[in-house]
C-alpha positions, 0 to 999 in steps of 0.5 A, a space after each residue: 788226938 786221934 790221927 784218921 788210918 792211913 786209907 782214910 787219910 789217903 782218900 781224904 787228901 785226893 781231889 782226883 782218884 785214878 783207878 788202874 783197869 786189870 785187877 781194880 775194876 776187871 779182872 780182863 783175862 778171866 774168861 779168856 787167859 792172858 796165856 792164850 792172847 800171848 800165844 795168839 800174839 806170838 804166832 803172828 809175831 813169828 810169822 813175820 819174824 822168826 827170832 822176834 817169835 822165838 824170844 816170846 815164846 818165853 812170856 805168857 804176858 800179851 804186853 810182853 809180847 807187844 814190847 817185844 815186837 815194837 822193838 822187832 820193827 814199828 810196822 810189826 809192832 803196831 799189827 801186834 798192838 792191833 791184834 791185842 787190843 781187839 783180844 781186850 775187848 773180846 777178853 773184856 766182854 767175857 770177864 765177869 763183873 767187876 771185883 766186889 767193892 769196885 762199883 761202890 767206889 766209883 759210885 762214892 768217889 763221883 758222891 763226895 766230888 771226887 774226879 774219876 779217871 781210869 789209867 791203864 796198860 790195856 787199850 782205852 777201847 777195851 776199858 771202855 767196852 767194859 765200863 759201857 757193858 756194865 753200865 760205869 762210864 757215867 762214873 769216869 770221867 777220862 780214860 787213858 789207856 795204852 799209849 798207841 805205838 809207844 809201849 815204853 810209857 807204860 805203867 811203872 813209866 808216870 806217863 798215863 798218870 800224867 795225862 789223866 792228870 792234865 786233861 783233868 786240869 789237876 795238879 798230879 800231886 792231888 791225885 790218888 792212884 788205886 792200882 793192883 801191881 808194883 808198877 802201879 805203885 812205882 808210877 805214882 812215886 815216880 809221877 808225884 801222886 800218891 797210891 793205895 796198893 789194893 791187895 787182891 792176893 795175900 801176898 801183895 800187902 807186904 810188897 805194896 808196902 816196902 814199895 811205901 803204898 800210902 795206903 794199902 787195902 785188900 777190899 775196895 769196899 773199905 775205899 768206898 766206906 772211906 770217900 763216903 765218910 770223908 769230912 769234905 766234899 770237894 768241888 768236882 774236878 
C-alpha cells in the first residue's frame, strides 16, 4: 500500500487553505526595507515619548516598533499603527511579483473548491492593495489582517486563524495554513489546524520541522501540483 507524501496528504485533508501575507504571496519589504519603516516608526515614537524611542531603537522589525508603542500609551500606539499601515501599502506596491509558485496555488486551490483566506500580521489594507495591484482578489475569499489596536493577537496567537475560520463558517480543524515563520506554525498547532512550513531560506526546513509542520515545502509550485492532483473536489467553502 502506498501512503500519498506528507504535502500531499496535508492538502488533501483541507477544505480551506490559509495562506500568510509576507513570504507566501509578497515579499512586502522588498523594494522598501523592513529597517527603514522601523526607523521612520521609531522617529514618531520618540517624538512622543522618549524611552519608548529609545527601546526601539534596538529592533529593525516595524511590528516590534508598533508593540512597543501600544504598550507606551494606546493613543501613541495607534498613530504608530497608523504610520505603519500606510508604510505597507507604499511598501507593498513597490514589492515585485509574487514568489514563484504563489499564483498557481491560489489558482489550483479556487480550481479543486478549495476556500482562499489570507491571514496576516500586515494590515488587511496593504494585503489587499497587493492582491487588486496584481490581479488575485477574485482568488481570496477573506482577509484577516492585523487586529487594529490589539498587537498581542498577532500571529504566533491563533486568533487571525480563528477569524478566517468562522467568517468561512469552517470548522479550524479543516484548515491548511501556509506560513514562512515559526509563529506560523505555532498559531496553527495552537488554533487546531494544520500547517505547511514553506521553506524559502534553507535554513527553515529544519525549524519547520522540529516545530512538527505537517508538511514543509521550499517551492509553492509543488502546493499548486498537489490541490491539482487531489483525489476530491471539495464543495467550496
Amino acid at each position: 500500500m502506498t501512503h500519498a507524501d506528507p504535502l500531499t496528504e496535508t492538502l488533501a485533508n483541507a477544505r480551506v487553505i490559509l495562506f500568510d501575507f509576507d513570504g507566501p504571496l509578497c515579499d512586502v519589504f522588498a523594494g522598501l526595507p523592513a529597517s527603514e519603516v522601523a526607523d521612520e516608526l521609531t522617529a514618531l515614537l520618540s517624538a512622543q515619548d522618549a524611552a519608548a524611542g529609545t527601546k526601539a531603537a534596538g529592533t529593525d522589525d516595524p511590528l516590534d516598533v508598533l508593540r512597543i508603542a501600544h504598550e507606551a500609551d494606546t493613543e501613541l500606539g495607534q498613530k504608530v499603527e497608523r504610520a505603519l499601515t500606510a508604510a505597507e501599502v507604499r511598501a507593498v506596491a513597490v514589492a515585485g511579483e509574487p514568489p514563484h509558485g504563489a499564483v498557481a496555488s491560489l489558482r489550483a486551490a479556487r480550481a479543486a473548491g478549495r476556500g482562499v483566506a489570507v491571514v496576516s500580521n500586515n494590515s488587511a489594507e496593504s494585503v489587499r492593495a497587493f492582491l487588486e495591484l496584481h490581479g488575485l482578489e477574485e482568488y481570496v475569499t477573506q482577509i484577516v489582517g492585523r487586529p487594529a489596536e490589539q498587537p498581542h493577537l498577532m500571529k504566533p496567537n491563533p486568533f487571525p486563524l480563528i477569524t478566517a475560520a468562522e467568517r468561512m463558517h469552517i470548522d479550524i480543524t479543516s484548515c491548511t495554513l501556509i506560513g514562512d515563520s515559526l509563529a506560523d506554525v505555532q498559531a496553527a498547532r495552537a488554533a487546531g489546524a494544520t500547517v505547511i512550513g514553506y521553506a524559502n531560506e534553507p535554513h527553515k526546513a529544519a525549524l519547520f520541522a522540529e516545530a512538527r509542520a505537517d508538511a514543509v515545502t521550499a517551492d509553492l509550485q509543488s502546493v499548486a501540483e498537489a490541490l491539482g492532483a487531489a483525489p476530491e473536489r471539495l464543495p467550496r467553502p
